[in-house]
mmCIF file of the N, C-alpha and C atoms, coordinates in Angstrom:
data_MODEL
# 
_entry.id   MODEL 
# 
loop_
_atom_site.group_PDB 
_atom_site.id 
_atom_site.type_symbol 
_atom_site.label_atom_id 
_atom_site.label_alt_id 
_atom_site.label_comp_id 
_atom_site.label_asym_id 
_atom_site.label_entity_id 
_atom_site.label_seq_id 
_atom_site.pdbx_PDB_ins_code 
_atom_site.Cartn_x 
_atom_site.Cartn_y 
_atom_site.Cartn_z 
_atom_site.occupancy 
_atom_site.B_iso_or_equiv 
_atom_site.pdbx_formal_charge 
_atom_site.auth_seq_id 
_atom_site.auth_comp_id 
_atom_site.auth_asym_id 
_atom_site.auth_atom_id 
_atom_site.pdbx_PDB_model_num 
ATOM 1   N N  . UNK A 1 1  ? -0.201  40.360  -15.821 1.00 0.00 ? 1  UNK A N  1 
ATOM 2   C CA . UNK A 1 1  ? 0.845   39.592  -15.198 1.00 0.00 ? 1  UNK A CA 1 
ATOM 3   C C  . UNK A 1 1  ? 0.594   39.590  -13.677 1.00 0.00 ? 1  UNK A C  1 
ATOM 4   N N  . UNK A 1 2  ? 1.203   38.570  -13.126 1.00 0.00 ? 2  UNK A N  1 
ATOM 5   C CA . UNK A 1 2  ? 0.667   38.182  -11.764 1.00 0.00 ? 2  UNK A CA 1 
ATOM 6   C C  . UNK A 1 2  ? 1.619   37.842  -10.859 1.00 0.00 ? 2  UNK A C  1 
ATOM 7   N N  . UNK A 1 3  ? 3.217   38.681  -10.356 1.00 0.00 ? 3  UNK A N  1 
ATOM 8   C CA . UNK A 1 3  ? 4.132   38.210  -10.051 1.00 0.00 ? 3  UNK A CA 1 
ATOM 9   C C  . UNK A 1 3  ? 4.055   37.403  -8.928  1.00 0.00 ? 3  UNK A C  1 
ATOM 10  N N  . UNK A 1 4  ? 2.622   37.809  -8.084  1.00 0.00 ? 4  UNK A N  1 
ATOM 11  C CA . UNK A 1 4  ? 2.096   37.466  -6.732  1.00 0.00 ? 4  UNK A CA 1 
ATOM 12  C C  . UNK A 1 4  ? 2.478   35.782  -6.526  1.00 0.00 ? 4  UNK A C  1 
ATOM 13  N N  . UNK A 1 5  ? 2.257   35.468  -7.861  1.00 0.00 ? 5  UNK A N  1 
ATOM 14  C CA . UNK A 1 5  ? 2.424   33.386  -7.901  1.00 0.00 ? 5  UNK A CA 1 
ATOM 15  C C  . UNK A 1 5  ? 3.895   33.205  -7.358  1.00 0.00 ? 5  UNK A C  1 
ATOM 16  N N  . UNK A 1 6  ? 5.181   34.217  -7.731  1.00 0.00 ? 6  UNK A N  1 
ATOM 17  C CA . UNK A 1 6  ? 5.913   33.709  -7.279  1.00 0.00 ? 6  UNK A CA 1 
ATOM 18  C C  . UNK A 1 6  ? 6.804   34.112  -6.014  1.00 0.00 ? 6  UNK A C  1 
ATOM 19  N N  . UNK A 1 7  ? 5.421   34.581  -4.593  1.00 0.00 ? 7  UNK A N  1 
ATOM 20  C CA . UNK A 1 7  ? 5.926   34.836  -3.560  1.00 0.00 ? 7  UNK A CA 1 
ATOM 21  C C  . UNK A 1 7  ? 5.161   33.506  -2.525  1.00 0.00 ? 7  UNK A C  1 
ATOM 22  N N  . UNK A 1 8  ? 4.432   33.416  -3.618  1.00 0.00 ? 8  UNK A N  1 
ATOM 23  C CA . UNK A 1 8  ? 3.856   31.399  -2.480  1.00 0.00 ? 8  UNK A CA 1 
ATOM 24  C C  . UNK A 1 8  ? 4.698   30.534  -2.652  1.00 0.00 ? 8  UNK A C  1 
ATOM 25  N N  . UNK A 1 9  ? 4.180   29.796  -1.724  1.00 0.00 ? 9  UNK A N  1 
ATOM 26  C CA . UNK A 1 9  ? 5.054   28.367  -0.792  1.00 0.00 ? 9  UNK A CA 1 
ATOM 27  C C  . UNK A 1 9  ? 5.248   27.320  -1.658  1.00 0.00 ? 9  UNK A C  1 
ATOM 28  N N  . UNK A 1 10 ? 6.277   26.947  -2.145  1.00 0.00 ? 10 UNK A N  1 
ATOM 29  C CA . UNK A 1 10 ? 6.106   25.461  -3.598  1.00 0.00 ? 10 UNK A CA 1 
ATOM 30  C C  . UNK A 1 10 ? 5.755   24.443  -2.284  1.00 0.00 ? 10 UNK A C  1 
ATOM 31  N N  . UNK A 1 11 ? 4.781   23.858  -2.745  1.00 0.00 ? 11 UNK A N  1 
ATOM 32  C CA . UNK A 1 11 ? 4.232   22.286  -2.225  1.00 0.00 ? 11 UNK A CA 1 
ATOM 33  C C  . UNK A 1 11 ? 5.372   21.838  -2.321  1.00 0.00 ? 11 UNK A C  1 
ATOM 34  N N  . UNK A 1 12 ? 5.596   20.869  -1.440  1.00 0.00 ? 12 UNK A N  1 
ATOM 35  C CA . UNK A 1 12 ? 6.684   19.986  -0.985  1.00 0.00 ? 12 UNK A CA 1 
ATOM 36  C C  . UNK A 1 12 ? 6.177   18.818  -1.829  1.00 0.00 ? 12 UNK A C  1 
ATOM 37  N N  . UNK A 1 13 ? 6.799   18.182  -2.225  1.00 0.00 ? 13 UNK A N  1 
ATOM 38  C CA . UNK A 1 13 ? 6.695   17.075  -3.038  1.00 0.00 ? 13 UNK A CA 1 
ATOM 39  C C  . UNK A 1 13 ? 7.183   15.133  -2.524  1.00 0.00 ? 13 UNK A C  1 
ATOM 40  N N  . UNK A 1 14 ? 8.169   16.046  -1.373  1.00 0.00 ? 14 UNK A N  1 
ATOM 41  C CA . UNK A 1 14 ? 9.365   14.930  -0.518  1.00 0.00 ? 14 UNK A CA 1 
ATOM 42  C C  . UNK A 1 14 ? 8.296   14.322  0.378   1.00 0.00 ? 14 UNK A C  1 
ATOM 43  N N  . UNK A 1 15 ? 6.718   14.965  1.029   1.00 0.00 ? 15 UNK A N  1 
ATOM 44  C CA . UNK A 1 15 ? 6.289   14.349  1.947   1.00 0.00 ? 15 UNK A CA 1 
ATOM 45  C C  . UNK A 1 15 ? 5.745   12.929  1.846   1.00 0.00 ? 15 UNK A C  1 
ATOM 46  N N  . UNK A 1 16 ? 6.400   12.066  3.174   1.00 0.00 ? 16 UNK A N  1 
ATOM 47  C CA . UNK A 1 16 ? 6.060   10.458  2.729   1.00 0.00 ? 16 UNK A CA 1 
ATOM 48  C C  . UNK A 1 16 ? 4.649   10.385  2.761   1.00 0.00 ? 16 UNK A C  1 
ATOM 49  N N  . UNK A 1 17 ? 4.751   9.530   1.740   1.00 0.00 ? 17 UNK A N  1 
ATOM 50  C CA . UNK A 1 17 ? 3.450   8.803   1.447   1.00 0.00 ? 17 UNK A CA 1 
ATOM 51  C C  . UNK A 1 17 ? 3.480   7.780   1.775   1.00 0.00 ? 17 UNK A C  1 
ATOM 52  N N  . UNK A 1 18 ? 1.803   7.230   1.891   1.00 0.00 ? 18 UNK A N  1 
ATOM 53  C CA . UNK A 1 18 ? 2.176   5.574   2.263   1.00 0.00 ? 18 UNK A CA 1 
ATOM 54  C C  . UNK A 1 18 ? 2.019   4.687   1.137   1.00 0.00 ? 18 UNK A C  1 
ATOM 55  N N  . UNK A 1 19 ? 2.667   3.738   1.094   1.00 0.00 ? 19 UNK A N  1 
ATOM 56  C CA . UNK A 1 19 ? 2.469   2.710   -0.054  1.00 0.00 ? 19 UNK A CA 1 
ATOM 57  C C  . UNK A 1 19 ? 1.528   2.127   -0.302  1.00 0.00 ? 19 UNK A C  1 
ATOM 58  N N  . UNK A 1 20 ? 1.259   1.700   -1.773  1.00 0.00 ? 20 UNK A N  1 
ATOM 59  C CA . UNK A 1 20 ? 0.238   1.192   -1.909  1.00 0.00 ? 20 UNK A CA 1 
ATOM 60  C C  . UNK A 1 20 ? -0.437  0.073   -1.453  1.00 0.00 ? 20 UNK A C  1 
ATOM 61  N N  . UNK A 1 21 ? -0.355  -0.367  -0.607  1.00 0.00 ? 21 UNK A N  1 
ATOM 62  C CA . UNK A 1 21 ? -0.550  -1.679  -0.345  1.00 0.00 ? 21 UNK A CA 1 
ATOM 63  C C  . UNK A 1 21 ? -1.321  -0.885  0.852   1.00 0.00 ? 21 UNK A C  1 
ATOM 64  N N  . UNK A 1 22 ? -0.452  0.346   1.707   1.00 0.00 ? 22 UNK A N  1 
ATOM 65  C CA . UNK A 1 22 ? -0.752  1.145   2.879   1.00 0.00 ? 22 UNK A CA 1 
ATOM 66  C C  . UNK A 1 22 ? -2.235  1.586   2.941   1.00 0.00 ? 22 UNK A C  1 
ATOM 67  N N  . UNK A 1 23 ? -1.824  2.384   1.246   1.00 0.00 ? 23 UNK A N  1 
ATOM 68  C CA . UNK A 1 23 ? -3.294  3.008   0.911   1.00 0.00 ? 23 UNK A CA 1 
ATOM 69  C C  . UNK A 1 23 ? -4.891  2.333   1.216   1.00 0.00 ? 23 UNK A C  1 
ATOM 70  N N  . UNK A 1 24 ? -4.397  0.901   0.184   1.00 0.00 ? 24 UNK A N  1 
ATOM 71  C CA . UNK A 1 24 ? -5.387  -0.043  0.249   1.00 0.00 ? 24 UNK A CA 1 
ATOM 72  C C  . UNK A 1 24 ? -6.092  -0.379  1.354   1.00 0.00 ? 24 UNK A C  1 
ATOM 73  N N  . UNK A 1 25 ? -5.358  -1.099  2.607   1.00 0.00 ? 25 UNK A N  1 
ATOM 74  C CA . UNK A 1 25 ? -5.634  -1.229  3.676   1.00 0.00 ? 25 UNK A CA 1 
ATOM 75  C C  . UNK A 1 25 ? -6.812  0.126   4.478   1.00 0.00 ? 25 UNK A C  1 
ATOM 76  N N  . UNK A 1 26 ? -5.878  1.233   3.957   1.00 0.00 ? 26 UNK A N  1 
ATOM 77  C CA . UNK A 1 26 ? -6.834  2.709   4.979   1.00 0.00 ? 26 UNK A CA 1 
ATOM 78  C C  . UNK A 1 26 ? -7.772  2.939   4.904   1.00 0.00 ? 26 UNK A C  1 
ATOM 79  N N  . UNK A 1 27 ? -8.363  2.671   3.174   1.00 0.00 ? 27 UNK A N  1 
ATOM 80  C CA . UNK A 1 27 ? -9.065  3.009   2.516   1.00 0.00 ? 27 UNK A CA 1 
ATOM 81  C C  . UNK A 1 27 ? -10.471 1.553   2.907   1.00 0.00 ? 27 UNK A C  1 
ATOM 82  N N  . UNK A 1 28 ? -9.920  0.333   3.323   1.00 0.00 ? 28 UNK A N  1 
ATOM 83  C CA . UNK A 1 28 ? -10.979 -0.763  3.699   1.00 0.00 ? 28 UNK A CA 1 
ATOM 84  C C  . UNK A 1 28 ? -11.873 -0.531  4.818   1.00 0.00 ? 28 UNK A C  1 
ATOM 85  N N  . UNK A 1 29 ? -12.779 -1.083  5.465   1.00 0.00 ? 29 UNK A N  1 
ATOM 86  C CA . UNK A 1 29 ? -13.716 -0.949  6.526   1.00 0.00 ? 29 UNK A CA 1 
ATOM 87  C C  . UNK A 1 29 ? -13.603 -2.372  7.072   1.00 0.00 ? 29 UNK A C  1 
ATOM 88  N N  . UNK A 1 30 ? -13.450 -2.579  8.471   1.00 0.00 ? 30 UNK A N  1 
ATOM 89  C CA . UNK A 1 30 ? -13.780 -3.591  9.118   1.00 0.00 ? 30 UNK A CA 1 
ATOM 90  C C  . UNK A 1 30 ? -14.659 -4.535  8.828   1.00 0.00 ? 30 UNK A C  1 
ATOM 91  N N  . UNK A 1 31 ? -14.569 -5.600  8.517   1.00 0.00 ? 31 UNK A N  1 
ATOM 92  C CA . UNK A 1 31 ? -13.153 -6.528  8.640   1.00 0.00 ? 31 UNK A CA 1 
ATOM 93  C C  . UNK A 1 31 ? -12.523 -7.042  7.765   1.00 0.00 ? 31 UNK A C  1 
ATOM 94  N N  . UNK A 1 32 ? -13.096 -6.153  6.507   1.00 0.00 ? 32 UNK A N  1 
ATOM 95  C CA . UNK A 1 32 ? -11.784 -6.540  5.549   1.00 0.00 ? 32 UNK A CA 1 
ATOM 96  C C  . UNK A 1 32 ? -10.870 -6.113  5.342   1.00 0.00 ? 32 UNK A C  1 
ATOM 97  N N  . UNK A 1 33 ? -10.369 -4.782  6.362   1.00 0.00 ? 33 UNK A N  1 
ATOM 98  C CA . UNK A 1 33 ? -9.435  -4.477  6.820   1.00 0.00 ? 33 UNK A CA 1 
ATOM 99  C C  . UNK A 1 33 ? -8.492  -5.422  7.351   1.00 0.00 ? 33 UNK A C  1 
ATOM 100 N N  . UNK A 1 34 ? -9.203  -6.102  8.684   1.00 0.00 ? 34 UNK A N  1 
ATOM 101 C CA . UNK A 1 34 ? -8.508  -6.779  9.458   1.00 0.00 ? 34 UNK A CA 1 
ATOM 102 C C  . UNK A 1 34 ? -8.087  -7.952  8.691   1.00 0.00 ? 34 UNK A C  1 
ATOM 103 N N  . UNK A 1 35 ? -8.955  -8.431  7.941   1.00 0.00 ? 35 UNK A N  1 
ATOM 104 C CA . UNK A 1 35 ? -8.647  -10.032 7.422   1.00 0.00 ? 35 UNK A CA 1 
ATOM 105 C C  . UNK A 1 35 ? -7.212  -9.643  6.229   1.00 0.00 ? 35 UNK A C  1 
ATOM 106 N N  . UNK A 1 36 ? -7.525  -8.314  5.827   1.00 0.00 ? 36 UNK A N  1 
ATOM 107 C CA . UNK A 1 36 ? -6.062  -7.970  4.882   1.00 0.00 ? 36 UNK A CA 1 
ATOM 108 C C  . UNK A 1 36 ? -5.078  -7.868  5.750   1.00 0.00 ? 36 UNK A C  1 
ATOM 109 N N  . UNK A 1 37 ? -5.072  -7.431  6.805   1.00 0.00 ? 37 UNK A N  1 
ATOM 110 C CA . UNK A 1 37 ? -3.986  -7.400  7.449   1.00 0.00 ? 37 UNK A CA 1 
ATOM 111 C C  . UNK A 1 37 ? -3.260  -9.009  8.101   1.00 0.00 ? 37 UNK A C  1 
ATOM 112 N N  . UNK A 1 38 ? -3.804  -9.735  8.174   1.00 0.00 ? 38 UNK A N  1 
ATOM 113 C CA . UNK A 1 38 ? -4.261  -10.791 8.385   1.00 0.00 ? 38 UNK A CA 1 
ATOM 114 C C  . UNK A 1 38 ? -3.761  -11.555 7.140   1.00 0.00 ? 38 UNK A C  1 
ATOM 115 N N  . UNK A 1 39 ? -3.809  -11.536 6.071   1.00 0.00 ? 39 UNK A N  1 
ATOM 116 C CA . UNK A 1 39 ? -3.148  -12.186 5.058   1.00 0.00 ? 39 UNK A CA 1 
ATOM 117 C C  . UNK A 1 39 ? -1.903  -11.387 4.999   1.00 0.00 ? 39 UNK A C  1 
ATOM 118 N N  . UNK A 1 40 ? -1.391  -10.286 5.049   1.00 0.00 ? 40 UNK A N  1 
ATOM 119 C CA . UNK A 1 40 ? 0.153   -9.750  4.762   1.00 0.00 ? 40 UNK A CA 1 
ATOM 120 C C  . UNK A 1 40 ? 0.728   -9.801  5.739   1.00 0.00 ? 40 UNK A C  1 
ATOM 121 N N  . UNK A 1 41 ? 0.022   -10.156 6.770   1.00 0.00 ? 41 UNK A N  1 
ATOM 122 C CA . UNK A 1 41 ? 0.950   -10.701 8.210   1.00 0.00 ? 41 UNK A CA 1 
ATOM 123 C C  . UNK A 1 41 ? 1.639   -12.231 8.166   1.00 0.00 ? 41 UNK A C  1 
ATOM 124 N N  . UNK A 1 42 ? 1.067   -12.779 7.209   1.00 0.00 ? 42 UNK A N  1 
ATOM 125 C CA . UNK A 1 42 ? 0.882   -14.703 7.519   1.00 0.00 ? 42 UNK A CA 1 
ATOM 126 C C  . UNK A 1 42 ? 2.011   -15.020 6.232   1.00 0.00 ? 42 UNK A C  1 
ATOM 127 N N  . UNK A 1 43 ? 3.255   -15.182 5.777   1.00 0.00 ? 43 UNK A N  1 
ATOM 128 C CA . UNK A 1 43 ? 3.796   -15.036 4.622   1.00 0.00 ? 43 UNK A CA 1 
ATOM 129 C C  . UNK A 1 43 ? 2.971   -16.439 4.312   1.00 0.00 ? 43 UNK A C  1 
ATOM 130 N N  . UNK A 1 44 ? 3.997   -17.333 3.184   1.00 0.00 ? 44 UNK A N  1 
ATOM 131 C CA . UNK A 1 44 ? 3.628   -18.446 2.249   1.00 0.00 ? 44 UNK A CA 1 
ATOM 132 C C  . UNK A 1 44 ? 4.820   -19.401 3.353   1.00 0.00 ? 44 UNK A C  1 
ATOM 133 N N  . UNK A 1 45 ? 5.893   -18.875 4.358   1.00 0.00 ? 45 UNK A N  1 
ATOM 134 C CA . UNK A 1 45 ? 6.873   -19.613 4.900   1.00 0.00 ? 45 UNK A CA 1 
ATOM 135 C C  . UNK A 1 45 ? 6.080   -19.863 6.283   1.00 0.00 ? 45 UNK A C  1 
ATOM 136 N N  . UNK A 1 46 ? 5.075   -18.868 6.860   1.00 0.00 ? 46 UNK A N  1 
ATOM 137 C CA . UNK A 1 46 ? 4.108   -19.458 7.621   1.00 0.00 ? 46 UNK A CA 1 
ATOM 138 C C  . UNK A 1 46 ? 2.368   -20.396 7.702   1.00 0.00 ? 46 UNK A C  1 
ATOM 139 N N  . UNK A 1 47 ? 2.575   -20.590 6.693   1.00 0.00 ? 47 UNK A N  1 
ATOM 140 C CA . UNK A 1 47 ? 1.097   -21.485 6.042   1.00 0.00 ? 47 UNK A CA 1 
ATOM 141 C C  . UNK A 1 47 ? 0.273   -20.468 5.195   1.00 0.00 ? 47 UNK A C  1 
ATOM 142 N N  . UNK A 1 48 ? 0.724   -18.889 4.948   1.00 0.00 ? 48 UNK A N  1 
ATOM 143 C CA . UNK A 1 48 ? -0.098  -18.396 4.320   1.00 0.00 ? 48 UNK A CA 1 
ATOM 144 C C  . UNK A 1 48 ? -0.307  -18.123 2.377   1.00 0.00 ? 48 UNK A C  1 
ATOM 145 N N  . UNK A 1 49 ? -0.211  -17.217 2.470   1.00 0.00 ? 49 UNK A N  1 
ATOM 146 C CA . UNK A 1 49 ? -0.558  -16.725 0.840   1.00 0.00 ? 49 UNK A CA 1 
ATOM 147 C C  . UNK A 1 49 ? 1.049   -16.299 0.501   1.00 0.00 ? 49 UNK A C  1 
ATOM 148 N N  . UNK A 1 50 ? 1.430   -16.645 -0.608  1.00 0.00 ? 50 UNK A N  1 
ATOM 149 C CA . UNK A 1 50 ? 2.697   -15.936 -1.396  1.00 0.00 ? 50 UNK A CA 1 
ATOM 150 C C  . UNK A 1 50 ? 2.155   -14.684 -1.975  1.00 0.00 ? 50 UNK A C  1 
ATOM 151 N N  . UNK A 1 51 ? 3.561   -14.135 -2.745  1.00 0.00 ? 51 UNK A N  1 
ATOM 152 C CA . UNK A 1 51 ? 2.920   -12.971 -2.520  1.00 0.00 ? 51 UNK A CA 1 
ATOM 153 C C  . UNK A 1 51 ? 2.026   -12.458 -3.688  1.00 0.00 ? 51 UNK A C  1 
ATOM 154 N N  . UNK A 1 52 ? 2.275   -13.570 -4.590  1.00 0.00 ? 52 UNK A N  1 
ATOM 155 C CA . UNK A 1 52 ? 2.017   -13.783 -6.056  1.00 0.00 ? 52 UNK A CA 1 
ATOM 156 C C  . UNK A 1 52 ? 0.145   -14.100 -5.829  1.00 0.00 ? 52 UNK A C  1 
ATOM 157 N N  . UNK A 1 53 ? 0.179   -15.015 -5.270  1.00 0.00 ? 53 UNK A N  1 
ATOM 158 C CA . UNK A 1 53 ? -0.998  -15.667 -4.707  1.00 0.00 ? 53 UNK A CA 1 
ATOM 159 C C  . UNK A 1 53 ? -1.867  -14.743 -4.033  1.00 0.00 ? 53 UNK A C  1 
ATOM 160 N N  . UNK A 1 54 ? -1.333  -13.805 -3.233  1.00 0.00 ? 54 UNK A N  1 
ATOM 161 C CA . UNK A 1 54 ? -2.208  -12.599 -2.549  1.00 0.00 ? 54 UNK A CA 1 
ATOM 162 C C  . UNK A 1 54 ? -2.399  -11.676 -3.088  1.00 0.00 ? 54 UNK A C  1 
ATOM 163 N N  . UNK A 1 55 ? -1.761  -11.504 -4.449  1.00 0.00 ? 55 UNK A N  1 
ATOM 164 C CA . UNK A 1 55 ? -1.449  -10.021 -5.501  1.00 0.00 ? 55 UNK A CA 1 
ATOM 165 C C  . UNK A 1 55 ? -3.370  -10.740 -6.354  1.00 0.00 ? 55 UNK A C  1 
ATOM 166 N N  . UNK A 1 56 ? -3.051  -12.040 -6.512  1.00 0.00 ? 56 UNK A N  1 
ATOM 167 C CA . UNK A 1 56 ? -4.128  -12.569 -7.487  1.00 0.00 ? 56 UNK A CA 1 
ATOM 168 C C  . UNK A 1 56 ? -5.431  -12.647 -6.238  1.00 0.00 ? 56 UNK A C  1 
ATOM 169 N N  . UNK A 1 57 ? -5.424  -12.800 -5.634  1.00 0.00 ? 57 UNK A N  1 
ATOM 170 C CA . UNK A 1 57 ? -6.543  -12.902 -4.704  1.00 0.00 ? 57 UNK A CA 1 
ATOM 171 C C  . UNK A 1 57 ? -6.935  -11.537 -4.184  1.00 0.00 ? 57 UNK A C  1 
ATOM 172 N N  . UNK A 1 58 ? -6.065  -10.228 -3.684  1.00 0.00 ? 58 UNK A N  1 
ATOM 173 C CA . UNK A 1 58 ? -6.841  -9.316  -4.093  1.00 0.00 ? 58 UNK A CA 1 
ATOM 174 C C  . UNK A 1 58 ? -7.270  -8.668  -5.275  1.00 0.00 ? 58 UNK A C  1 
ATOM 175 N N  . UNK A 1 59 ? -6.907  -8.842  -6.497  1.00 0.00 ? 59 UNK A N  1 
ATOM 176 C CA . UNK A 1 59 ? -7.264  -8.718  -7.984  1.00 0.00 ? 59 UNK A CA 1 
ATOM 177 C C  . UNK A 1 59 ? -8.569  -9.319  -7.710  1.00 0.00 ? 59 UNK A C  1 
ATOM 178 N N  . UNK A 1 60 ? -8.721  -10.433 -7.597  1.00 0.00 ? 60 UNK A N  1 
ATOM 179 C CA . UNK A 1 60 ? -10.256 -11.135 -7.396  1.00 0.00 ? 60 UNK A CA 1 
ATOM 180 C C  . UNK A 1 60 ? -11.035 -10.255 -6.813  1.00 0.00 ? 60 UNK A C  1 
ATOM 181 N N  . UNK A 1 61 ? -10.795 -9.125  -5.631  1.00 0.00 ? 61 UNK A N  1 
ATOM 182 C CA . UNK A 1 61 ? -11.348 -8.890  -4.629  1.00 0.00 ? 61 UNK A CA 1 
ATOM 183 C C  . UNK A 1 61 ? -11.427 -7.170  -5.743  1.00 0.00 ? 61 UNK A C  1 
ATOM 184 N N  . UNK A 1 62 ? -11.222 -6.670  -6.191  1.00 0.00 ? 62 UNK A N  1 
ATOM 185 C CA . UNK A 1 62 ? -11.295 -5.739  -7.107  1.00 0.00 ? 62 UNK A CA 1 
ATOM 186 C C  . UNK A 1 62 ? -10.315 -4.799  -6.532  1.00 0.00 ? 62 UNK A C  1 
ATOM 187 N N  . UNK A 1 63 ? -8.686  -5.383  -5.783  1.00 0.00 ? 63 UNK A N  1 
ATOM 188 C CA . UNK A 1 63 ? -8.081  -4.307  -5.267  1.00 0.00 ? 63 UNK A CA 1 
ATOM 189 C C  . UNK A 1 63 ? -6.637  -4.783  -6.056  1.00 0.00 ? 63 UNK A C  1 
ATOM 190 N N  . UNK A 1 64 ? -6.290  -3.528  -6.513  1.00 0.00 ? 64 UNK A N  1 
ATOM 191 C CA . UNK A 1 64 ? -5.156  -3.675  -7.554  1.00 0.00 ? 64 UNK A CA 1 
ATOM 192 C C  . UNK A 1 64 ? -4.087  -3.295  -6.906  1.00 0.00 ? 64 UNK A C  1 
ATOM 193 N N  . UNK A 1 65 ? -2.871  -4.370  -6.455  1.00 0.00 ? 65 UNK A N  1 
ATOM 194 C CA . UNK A 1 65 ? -1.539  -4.524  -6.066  1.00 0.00 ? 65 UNK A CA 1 
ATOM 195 C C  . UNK A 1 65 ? -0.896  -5.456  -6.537  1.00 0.00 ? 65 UNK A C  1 
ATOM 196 N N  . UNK A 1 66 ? 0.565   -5.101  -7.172  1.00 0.00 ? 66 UNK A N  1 
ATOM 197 C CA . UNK A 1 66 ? 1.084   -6.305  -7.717  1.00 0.00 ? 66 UNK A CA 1 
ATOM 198 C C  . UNK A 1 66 ? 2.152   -6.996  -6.943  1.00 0.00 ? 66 UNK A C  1 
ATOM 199 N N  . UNK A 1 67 ? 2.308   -8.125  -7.063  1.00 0.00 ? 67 UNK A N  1 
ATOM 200 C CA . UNK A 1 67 ? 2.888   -8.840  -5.627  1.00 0.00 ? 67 UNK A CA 1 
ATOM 201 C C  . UNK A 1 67 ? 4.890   -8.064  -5.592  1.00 0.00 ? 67 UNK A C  1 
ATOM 202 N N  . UNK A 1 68 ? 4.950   -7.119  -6.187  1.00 0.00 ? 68 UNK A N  1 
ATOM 203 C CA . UNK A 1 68 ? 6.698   -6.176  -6.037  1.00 0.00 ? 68 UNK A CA 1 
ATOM 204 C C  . UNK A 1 68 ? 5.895   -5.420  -4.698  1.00 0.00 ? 68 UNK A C  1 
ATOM 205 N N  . UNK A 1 69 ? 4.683   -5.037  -4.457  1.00 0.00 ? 69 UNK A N  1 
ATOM 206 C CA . UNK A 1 69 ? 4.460   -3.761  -3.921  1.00 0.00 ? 69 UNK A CA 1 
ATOM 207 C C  . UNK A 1 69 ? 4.152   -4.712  -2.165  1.00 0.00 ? 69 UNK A C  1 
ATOM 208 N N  . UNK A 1 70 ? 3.250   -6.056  -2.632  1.00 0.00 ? 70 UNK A N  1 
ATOM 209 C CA . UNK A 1 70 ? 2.889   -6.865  -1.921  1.00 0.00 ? 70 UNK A CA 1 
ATOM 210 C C  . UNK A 1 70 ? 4.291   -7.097  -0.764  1.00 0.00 ? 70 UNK A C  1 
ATOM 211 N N  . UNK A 1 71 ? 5.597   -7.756  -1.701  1.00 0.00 ? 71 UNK A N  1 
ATOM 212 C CA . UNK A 1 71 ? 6.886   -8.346  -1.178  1.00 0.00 ? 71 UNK A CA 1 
ATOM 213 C C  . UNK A 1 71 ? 7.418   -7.484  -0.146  1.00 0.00 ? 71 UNK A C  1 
ATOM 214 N N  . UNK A 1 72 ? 7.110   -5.865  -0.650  1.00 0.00 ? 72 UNK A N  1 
ATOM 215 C CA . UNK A 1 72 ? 8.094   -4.852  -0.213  1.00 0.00 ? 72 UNK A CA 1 
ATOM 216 C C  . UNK A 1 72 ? 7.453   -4.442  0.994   1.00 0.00 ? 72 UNK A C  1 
ATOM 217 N N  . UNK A 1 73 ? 5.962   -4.023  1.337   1.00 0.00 ? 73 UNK A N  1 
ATOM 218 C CA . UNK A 1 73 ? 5.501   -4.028  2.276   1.00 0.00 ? 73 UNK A CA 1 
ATOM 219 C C  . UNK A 1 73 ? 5.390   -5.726  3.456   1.00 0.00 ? 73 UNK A C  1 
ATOM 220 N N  . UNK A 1 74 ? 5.080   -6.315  3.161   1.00 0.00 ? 74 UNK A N  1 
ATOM 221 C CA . UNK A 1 74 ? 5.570   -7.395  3.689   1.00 0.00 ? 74 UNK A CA 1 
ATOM 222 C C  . UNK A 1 74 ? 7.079   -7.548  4.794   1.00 0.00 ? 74 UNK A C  1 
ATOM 223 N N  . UNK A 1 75 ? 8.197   -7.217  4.053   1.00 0.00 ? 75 UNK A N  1 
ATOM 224 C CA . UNK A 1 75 ? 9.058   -7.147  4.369   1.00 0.00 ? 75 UNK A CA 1 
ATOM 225 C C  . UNK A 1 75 ? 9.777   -5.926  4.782   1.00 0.00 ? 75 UNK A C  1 
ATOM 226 N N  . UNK A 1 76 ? 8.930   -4.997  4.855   1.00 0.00 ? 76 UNK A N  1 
ATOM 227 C CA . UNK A 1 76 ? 9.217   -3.435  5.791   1.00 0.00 ? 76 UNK A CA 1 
ATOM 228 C C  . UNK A 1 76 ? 10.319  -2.716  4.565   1.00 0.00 ? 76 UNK A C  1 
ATOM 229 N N  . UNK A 1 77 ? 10.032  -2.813  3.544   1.00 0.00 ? 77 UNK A N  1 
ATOM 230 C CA . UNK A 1 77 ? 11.104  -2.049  2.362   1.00 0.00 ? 77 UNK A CA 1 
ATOM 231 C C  . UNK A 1 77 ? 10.469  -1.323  1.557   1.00 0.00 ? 77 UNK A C  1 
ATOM 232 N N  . UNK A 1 78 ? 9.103   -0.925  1.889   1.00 0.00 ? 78 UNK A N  1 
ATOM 233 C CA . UNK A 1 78 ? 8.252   0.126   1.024   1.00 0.00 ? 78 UNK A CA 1 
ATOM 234 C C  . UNK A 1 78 ? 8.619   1.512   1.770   1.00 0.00 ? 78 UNK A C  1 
ATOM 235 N N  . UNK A 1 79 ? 7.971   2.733   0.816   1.00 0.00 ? 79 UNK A N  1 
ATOM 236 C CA . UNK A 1 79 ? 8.078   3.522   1.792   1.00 0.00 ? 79 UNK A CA 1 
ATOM 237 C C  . UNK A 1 79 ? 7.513   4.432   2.715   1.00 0.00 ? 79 UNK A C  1 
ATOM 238 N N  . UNK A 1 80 ? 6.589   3.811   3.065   1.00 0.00 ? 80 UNK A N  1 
ATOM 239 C CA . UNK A 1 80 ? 5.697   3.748   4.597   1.00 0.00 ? 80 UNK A CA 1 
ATOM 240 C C  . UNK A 1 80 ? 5.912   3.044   5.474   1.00 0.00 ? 80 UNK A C  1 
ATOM 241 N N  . UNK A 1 81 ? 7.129   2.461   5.496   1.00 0.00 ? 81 UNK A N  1 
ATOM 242 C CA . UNK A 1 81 ? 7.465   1.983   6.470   1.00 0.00 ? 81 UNK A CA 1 
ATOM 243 C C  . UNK A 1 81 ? 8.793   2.761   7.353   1.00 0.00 ? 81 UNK A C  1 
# 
């Protein structure tokens, strides 16, 4: 028996993370970084991509977000923002 396990620190579980959409972006290299940022900056009400339309166009691009995660970052309601 090993009571020692229960005088360590429980991992916090509450620390923010960034959203997926966040992830995606961190995880890119110049400039398809920039050009992603660059499409979730530009909505479908400014000449750009909806969000449906940008969910399917990075799918094309082999990056998996579905346009709920797309909308919410977009609109500052994920939670990395």
């Amino acid at each position: 028996m090993n009571l020692d396990v229960l005088l360590e620190p429980i991992p916090s579980r509450n620390a923010p993370q960034p959203c997926l959409v966040a992830r995606i972006l961190n995880d890119l290299q110049e400039p398809y970084r920039g050009a992603l940022e660059r499409l979730l900056n530009t909505t479908y009400r400014d000449g750009g991509l909806s969000d449906e339309q940008l969910a399917l166009k990075m799918r094309d691009a082999g990056l998996e977000a579905g346009q709920t995660a797309i909308h919410k970052h977009r609109k500052g309601k994920c939670i990395c923002k």
